[in-house]
N, C-alpha and C positions, 0 to 999 in steps of 0.2 A: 817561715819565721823571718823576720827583718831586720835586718843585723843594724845593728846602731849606728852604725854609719853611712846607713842607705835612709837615716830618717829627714825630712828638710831641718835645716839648719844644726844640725851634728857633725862634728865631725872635729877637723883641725882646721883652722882659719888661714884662709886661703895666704899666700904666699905677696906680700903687696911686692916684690920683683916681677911676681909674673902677670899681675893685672897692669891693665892700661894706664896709662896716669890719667888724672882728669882732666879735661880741659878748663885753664880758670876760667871762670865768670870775668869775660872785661868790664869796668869799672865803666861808668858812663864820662865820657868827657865831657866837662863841664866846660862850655865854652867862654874861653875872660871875660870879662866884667865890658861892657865898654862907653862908652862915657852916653850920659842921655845926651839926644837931641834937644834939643830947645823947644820948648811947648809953645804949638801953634798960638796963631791968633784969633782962632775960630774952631768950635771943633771938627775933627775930620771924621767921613762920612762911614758907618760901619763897614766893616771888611766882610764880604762874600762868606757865606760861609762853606769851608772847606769841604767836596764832597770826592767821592772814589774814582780811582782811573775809568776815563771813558770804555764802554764797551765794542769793539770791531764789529763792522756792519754784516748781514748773514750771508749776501749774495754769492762771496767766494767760496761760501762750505757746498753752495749747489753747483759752482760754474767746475771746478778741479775735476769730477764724476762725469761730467757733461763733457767736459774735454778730451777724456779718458776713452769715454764711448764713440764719440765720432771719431775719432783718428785712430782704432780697432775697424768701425767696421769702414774708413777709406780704406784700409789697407788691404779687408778682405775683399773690396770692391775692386782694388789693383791686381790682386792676385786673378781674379774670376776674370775679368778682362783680357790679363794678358797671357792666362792658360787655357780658357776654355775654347775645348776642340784642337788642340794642337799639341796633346800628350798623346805621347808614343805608345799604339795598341798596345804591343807587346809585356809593355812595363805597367802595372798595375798603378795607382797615383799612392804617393804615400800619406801614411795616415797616422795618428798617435800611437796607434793599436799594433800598427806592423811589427815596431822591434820589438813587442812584448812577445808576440805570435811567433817569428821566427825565434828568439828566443827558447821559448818554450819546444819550438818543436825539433831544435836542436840537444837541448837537455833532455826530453823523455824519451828513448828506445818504445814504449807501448805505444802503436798505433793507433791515437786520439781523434779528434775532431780538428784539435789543431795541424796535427801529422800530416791528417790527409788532403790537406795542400798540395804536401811538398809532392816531388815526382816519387819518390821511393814509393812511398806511400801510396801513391795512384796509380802504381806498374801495375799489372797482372800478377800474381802471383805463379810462380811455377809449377805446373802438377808434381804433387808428390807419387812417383816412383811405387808403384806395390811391390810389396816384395814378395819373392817366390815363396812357396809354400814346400815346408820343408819337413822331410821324414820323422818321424818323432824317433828318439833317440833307441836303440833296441835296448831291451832288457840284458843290463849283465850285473851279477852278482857271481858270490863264492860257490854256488850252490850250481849254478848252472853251469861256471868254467869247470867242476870236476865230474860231471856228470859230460861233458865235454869231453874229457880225461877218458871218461870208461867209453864213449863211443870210438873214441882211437884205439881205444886197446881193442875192440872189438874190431876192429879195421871197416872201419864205417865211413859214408861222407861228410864230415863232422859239419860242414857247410849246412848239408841239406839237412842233416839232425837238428841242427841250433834253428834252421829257419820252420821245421814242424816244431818243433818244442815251443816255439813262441808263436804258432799261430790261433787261433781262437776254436778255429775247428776241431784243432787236437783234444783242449778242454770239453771241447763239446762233448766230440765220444766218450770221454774219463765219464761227464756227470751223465752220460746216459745211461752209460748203465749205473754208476750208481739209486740214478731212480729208477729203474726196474728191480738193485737188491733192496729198496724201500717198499713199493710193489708188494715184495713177495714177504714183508715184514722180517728184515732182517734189518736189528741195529747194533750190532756189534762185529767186531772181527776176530779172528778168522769165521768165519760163516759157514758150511759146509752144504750141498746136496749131491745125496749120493742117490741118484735117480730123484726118487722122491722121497727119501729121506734124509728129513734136517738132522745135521750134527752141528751143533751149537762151541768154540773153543779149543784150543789145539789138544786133544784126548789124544790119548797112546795109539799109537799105531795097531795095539790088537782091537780096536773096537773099529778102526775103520776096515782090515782083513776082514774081519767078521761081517761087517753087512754087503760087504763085495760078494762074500763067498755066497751069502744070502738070496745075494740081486742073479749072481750068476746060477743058481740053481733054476729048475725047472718051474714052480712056483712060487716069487718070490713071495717073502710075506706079508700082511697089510694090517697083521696087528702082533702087538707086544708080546705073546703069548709063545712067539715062534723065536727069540730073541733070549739071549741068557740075561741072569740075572744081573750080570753087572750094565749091561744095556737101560733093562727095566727100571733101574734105580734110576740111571740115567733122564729118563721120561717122566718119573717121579718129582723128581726137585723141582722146586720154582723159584726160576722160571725153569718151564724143560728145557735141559739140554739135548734132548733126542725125541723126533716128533715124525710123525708119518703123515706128510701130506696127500692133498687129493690128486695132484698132478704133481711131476717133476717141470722145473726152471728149463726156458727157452736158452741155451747156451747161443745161440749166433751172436754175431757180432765180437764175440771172447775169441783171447788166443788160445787155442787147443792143441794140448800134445796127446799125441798118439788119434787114434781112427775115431775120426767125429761121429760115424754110424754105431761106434761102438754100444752090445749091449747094455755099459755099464759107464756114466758119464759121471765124474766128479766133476759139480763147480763150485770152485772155492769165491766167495766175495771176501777180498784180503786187501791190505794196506799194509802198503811198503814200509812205512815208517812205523808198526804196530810190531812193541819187540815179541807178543805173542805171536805174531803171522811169522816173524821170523825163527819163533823155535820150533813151529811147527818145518820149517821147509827145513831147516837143521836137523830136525829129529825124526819127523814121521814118514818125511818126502821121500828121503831115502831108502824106505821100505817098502815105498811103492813103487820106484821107479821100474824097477824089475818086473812090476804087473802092466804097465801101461804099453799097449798095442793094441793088438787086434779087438781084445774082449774089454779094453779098460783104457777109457781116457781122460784126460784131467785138463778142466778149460777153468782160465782165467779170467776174475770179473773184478773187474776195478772198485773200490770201496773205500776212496779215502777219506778220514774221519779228520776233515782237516781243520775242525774246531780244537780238538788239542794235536795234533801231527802239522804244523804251518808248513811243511817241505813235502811233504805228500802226494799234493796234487801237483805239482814240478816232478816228480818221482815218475809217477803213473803216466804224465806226458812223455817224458823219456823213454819207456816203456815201448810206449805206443808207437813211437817215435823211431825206435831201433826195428818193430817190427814191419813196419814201413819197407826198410831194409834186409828184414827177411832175419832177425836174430832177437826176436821176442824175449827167449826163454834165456839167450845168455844174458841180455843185459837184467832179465829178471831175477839171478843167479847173484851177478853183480849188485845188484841193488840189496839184497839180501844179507850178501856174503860183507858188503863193507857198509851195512848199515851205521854204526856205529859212528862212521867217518862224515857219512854229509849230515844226517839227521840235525845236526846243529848249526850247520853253513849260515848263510847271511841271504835269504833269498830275496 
């Protein structure tokens, strides 16, 4: 919208204090009267008639130019005369461009086209220095300093525990055999073979008496029929918990307690951090330990399920790791007995 006072000639009339005054018009002077001359005696001949100021002749607007040009190049002709050949190698001759050029190549740090003049710029560059190749940092977390903790108590060299515990090799044996309890299709923990009988879940200690007492007889047996019926049930559900294979599980490479030749071999595939592996060694273990020697022995196969157990296979290293040092079964005891304490740690 245009407000009324923005329109021409609206508004309030202007201030004549603050306009210019005008200049008057002067009056023409009329020059006095002055007396006639006396009228000839013959008339006089007309008067020329009046015409405009002559015009200046053009020669000067070409000679000024022409002047300009010769007395430019005497001078470059004086200069060439009395410089050429007698400037000093060293100093380059100066030229319009120079101060622009150093200029420039004092104001930009990035070495340009212009830079590379200067000497900085045209040094060598210095070799850069490689640098040593440097250890990568070892692994420490919460989980390993207490597992740490349990090989002192075990009076271990906790050095050379920390340095098996992180070496690649130790993993290796964990997941070896874990892919051999895969092998023999076992996917959960605790896992059992008693000779060649799958027991499936920490079950009560009388079902595991029971097929001991079985294997130990003279023939053992190789069907369900020779087994009670709480066994039977057992082989019954699905999936079976209790299964008679064709062959019994290659134990080497496991740590074994009691007589590797024994007639009668438990291998448990267990994980450390499985609170079911743990009630079984809580609950059942200790009804067998009093069988395991001569006739009965109980080997150890690594089985960690370390898609939900993430401390596991750190577990099962340490393990390995302790029995390196000859104390297998206590740090297995420990790991067990204070499950509760690292399963959560920070690995």
């Amino acid at each position: 919208m245009t407000h009324p006072s923005d329109e021409p000639g609206s508004g309030p009339a202007p201030d004549a204090a603050a306009m210019p005054e005008a200049v008057p018009t002067p009056e023409p002077v009329v020059a006095p009267e002055a007396e006639a001359p006396p009228a000839p005696a013959f008339p006089a001949p007309p008067a020329p008639p009046v015409r405009g100021r002559a015009r200046p002749p053009l020669w000067p607007y070409f000679l000024t130019p022409a002047a300009v040009l010769l007395g430019a190049a005497a001078i470059v002709l004086a200069i060439v005369l009395t410089d050429g050949g007698d400037s000093d190698p060293a100093t380059p001759p100066m030229s319009p461009a120079a101060p622009v050029a150093t200029a420039t190549a004092i104001a930009t740090p990035v070495a340009t086209a212009t830079t590379a003049a200067t000497p900085e710029a045209t040094a060598t560059p210095r070799p850069t220095a490689t640098p040593e190749p440097t250890a990568p940092p070892q692994e420490t977390s919460a989980l390993l300093a207490a597992f740490d903790r349990y090989a002192n108590t075990l009076a271990l060299d906790v050095a050379r525990f920390r340095e098996c515990s992180l070496d690649p090799n130790t993993r290796g044996v964990v997941n070896s055999q874990l892919g051999q309890g895969v092998a023999l299709g076992v996917n959960g923990t605790p896992t059992f073979f008693v000779n060649n009988k799958r027991i499936v879940g920490a079950l009560p200690a009388s079902v595991f008496l029971e097929i001991i007492d079985a294997e130990l007889g003279e023939n053992p047996p190789e069907t369900l029929d020779a087994y009670s019926p709480a066994i039977q049930q057992l082989a019954a559900v699905n999936p079976p918990r209790f299964v008679i294979e064709a062959a019994r599980p290659d134990p080497r490479g496991a740590a074994i307690k009691g007589n590797p030749d024994a007639p009668v071999v438990i291998v448990e595939y267990s994980d450390f951090q499985c609170p079911f592996c743990q009630r079984w060694f809580a609950d059942v273990l200790p009804e067998l330990e009093g069988r395991i020697g001569d006739e009965l022995a109980l080997a150890f196969a690594h089985f960690p399920l370390t898609q939900i157990h993430p401390n596991a296979e750190a577990a099962h290293a340490a393990a390995e790791c302790a029995g390196e040092q000859g104390k297998f079964w206590e740090m297995h005891d420990l790991l067990f007995e204070r499950q509760w304490e690292w399963e959560r740690l920070r690995n």
